[in-house]
PASEBA-18636 format. One line per 8 residues: number of its first residue (from 0); their letters; for each residue z negated, x negated, y negated of C-alpha. Coordinates in pm, 1 decimal, padded with zeros to 6 digits. Each point is the difference from the previous one (the first is absolute). Layout:
REM residues N
NUM) A) Z/X/Y  ... $
REM end
This chain:
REM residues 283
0) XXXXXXXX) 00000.0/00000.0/00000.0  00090.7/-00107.0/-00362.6  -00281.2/-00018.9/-00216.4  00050.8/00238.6/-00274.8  00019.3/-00312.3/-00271.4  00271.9/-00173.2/00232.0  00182.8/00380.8/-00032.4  -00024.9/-00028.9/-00361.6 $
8) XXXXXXXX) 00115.5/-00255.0/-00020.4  00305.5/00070.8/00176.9  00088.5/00311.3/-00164.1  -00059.3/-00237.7/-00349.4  00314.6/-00243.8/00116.1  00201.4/00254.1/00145.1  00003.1/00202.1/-00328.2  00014.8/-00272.5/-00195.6 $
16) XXXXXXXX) 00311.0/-00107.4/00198.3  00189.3/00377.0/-00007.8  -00090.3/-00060.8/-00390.2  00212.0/-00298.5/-00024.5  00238.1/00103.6/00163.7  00022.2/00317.2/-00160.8  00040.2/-00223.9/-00326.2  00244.7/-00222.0/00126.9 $
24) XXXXXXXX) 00254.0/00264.7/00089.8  -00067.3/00178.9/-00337.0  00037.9/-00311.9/-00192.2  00322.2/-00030.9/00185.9  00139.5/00357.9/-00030.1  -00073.6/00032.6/-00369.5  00195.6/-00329.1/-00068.0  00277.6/00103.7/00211.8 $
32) XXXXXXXX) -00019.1/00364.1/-00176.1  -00051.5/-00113.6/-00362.4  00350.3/-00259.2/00030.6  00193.8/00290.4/00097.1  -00074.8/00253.1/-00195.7  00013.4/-00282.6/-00286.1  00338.8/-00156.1/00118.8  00174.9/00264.6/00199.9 $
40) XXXXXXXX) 00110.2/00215.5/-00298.0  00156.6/-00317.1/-00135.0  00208.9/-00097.2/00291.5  00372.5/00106.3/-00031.7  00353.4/-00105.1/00115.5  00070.3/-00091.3/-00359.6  -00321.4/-00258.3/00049.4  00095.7/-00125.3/00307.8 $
48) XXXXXXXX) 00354.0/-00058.7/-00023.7  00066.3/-00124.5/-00354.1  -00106.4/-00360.8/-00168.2  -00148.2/00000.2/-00288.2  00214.5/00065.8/-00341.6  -00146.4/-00147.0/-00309.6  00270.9/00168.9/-00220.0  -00057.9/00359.3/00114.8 $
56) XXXXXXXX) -00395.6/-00034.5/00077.2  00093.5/00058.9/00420.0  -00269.8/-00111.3/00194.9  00109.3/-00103.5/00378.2  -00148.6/-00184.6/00261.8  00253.5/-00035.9/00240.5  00066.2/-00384.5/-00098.9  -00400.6/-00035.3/00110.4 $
64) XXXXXXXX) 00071.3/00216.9/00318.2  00300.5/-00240.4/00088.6  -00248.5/-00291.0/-00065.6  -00292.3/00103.9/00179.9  00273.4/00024.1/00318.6  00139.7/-00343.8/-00050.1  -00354.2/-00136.5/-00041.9  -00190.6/00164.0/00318.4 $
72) XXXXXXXX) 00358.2/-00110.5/00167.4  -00008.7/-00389.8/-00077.7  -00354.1/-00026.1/00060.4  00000.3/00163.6/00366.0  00302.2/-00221.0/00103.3  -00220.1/-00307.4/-00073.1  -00310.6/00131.0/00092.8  00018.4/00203.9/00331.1 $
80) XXXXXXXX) 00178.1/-00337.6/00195.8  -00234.6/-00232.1/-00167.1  -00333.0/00205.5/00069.9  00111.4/00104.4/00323.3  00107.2/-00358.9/00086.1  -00332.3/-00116.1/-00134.8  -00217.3/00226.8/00225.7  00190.1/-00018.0/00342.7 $
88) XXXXXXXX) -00042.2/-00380.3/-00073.2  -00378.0/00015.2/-00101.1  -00085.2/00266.7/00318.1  00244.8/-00155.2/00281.3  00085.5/-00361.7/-00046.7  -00240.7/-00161.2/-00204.8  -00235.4/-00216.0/00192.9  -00253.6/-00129.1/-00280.3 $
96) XXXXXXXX) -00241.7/00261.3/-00025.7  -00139.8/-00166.7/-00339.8  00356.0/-00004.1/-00149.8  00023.3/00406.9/00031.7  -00349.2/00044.6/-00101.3  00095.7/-00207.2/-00317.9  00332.0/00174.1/-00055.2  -00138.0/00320.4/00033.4 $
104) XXXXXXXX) -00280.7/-00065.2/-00217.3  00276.0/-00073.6/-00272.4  00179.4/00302.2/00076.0  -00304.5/00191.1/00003.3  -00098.9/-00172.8/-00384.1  00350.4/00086.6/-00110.0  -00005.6/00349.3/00036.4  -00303.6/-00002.7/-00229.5 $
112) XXXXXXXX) 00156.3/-00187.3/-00297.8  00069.9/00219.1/-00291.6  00358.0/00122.7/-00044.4  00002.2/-00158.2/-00362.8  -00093.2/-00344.6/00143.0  00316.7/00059.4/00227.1  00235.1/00085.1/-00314.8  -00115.1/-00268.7/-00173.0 $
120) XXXXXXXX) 00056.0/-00277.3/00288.8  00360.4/00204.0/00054.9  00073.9/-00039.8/-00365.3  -00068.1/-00370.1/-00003.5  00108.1/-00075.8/00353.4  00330.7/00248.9/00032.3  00083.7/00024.0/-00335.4  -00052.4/-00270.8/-00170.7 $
128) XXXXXXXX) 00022.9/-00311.5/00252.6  00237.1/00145.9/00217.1  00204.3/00102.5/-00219.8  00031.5/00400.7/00064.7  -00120.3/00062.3/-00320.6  -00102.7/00362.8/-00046.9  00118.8/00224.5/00228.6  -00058.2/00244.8/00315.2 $
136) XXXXXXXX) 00106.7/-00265.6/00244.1  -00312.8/-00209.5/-00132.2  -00206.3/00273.6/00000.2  00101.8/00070.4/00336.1  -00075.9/-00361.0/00122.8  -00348.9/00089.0/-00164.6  -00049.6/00324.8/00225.4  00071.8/-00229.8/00307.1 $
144) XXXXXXXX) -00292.2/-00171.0/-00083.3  -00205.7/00304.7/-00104.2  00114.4/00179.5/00358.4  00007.1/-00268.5/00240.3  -00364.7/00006.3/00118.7  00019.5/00368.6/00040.2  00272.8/-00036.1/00207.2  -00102.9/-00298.4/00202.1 $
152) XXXXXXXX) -00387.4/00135.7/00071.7  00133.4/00312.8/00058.5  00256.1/-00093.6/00338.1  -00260.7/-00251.2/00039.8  -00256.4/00268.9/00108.4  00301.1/00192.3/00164.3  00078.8/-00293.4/00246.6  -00370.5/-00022.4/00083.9 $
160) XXXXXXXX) 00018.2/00312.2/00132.7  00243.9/-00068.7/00289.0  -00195.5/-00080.6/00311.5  00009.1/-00335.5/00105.6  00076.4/00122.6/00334.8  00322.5/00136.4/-00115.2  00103.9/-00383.9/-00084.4  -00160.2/-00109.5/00284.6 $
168) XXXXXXXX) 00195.7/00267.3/00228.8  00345.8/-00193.1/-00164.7  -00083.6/-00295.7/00024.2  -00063.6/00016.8/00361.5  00372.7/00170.9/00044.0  00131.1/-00303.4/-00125.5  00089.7/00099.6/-00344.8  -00045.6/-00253.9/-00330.8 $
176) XXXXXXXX) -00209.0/-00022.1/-00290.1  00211.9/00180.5/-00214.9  00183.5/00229.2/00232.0  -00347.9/00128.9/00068.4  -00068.7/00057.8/-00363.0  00351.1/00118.8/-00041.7  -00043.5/00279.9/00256.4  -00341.0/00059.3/00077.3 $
184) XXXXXXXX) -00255.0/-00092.8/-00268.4  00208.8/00134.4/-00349.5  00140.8/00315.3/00171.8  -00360.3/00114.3/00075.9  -00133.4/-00056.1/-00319.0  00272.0/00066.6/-00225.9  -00142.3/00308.2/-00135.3  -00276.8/-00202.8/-00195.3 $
192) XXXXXXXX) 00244.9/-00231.2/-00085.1  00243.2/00271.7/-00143.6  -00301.1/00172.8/-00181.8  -00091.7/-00304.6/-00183.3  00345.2/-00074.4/-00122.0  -00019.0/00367.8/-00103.3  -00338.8/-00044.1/-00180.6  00134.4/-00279.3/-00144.9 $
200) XXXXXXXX) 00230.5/00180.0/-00162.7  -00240.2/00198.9/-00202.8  -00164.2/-00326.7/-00154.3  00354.3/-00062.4/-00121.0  00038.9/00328.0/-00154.6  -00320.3/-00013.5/-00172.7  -00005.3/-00290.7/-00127.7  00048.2/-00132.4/-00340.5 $
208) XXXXXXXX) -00224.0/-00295.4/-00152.2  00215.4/-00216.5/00178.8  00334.3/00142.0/-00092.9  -00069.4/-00001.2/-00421.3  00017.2/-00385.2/00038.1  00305.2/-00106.1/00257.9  00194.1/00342.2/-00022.5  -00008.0/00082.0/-00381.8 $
216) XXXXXXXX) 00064.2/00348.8/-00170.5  00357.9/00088.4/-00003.0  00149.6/00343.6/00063.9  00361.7/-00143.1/00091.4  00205.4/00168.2/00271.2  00132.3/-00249.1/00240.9  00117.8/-00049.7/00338.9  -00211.2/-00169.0/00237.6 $
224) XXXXXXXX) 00149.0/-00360.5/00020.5  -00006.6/-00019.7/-00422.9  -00316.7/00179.6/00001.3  -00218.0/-00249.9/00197.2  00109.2/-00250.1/-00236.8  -00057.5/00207.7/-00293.3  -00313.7/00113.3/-00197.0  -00130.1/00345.0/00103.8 $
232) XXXXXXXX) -00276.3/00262.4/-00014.0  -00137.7/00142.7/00302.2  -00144.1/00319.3/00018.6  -00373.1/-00079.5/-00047.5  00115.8/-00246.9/-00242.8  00224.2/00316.9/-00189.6  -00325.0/00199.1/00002.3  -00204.5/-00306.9/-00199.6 $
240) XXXXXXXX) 00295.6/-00023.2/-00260.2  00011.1/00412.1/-00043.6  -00319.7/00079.7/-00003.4  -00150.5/-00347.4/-00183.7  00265.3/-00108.7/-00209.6  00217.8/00315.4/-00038.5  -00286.4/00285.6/-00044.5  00217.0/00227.4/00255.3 $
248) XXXXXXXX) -00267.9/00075.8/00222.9  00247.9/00348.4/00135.0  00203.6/-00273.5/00146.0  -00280.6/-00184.0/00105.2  -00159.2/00236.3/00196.2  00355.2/00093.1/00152.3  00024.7/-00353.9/00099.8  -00365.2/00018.9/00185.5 $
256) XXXXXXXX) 00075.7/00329.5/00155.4  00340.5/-00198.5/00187.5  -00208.7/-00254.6/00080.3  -00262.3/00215.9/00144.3  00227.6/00181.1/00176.7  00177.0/-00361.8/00138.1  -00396.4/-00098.4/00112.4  -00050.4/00321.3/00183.4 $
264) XXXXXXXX) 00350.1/-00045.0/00160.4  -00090.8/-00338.4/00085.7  -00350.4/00080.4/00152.7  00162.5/00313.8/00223.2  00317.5/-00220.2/00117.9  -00301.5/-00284.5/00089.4  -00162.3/00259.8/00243.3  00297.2/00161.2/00087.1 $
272) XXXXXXXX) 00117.0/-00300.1/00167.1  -00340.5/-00095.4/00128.5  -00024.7/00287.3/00203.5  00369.4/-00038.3/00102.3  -00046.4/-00335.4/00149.0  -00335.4/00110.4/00161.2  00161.2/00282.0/00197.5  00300.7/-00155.1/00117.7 $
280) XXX) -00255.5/-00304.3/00133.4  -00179.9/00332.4/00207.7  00323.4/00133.8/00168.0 $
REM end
């Protein structure tokens, strides 16, 4: 029997956890609520397909739209191979147990570094002594860095959870290092390794600190190939300008209702595939 202070006691963390709880999801709802209704009225085709016009007054953010796509683009073609890369290396072949605990320490202390101590080091590094000078493909070189222990830690932990005797089960067929990774290890824990590169995503969208010092502010509308090399405003960095700069906090609002909607897209498409993956290992 629980002695009626032990009960108490009890009852005192549970509530205090369904209050919390209770206050995170409002927290979260109101945000989500207050953007839209805020933003939502704001949103039109005339907004979303047009650039902006000085002459006329126009306000358009498709020139950000296009840049936020060539951006989250460039940076997942660097860093999905090199995190990935990094992390089968660090969990399969690496024999130096203090080496990984060292690297992942790093990558661990990198993903705590303020995004404005990453724009500035992208600015200097990217911009200036490489040459790139301002523009999305040096603020997309900046992301790698930003994103790359997200995605690394991330299939990191998904590659720990393939049994060993899966490996061992391969090896004894005959097969090779990499043919057993190849075939055995990634395809059974590909739906972490998806849902970080999906998550990943999301940091790209959202982020911004970064951006105002290797990407710059421009509204230009160019093709991919001449945009990378060009100076351009994402959409986080569009929202800034409008709402900072500008005092056109309609379009500002607008701008954080798209990306909300982007982040909730992102989130569902994460466990979408998640539980994909996890049925089709079942059948």
């Amino acid at each position: 029997m629980l002695s009626k202070k032990r009960k108490l006691y009890i009852g005192a963390m549970k509530a205090a956890m369904y209050i919390s709880t209770g206050l995170t999801a409002a927290l979260v709802i109101f945000l989500v609520v207050y953007v839209f209704v805020k933003g939502v009225p704001h949103i039109s085709w005339e907004l979303l397909s047009t650039k902006p016009s000085y002459i006329s007054g126009r306000i358009g953010i498709l020139p950000d739209i296009l840049n936020t796509l060539y951006i989250v683009l460039a940076t997942l073609i660097f860093v999905i191979p090199l995190g990935v890369g990094a992390a089968i290396y660090l969990t399969e072949y690496a024999k130096n147990k203090r080496l990984v605990g060292i690297i992942e320490y790093a990558a661990e202390t990198l993903s705590g570094i303020p995004s404005i101590i990453y724009g500035l080091v992208g600015m200097l590094f990217f911009c200036q002594f490489l040459g790139f000078k301002t523009s999305l493909l040096a603020g997309s070189l900046t992301l790698v860095i930003m994103n790359l222990p997200t995605v690394m830690r991330t299939t990191q932990e998904s590659l720990k959870t393939v049994p060993q005797s899966y490996r061992d089960g391969a090896f004894g067929l005959g097969a090779g290092k990499w043919r057993v990774i190849r075939t055995v290890v990634l395809p059974g824990c590909v739906d972490g390794v998806i849902t970080g590169c999906i998550l990943s995503i999301g940091r790209i969208l959202g982020e911004s600190a970064a951006l105002l010092f290797t990407a710059g502010f421009a509204h230009a509308l160019n093709g991919i190939f001449e945009g990378l090399t060009s100076p351009g405003a994402s959409l986080t960095v569009a929202l800034y300008v409008y709402a900072k700069e500008q005092g056109e906090f309609g379009v500002a609002f607008a701008i954080a209702a798209i990306l909300m909607i982007l982040t909730l897209l992102i989130n569902f498409s994460a466990t979408l595939v998640s539980r994909y993956f996890a049925k089709k290992r079942e059948l």
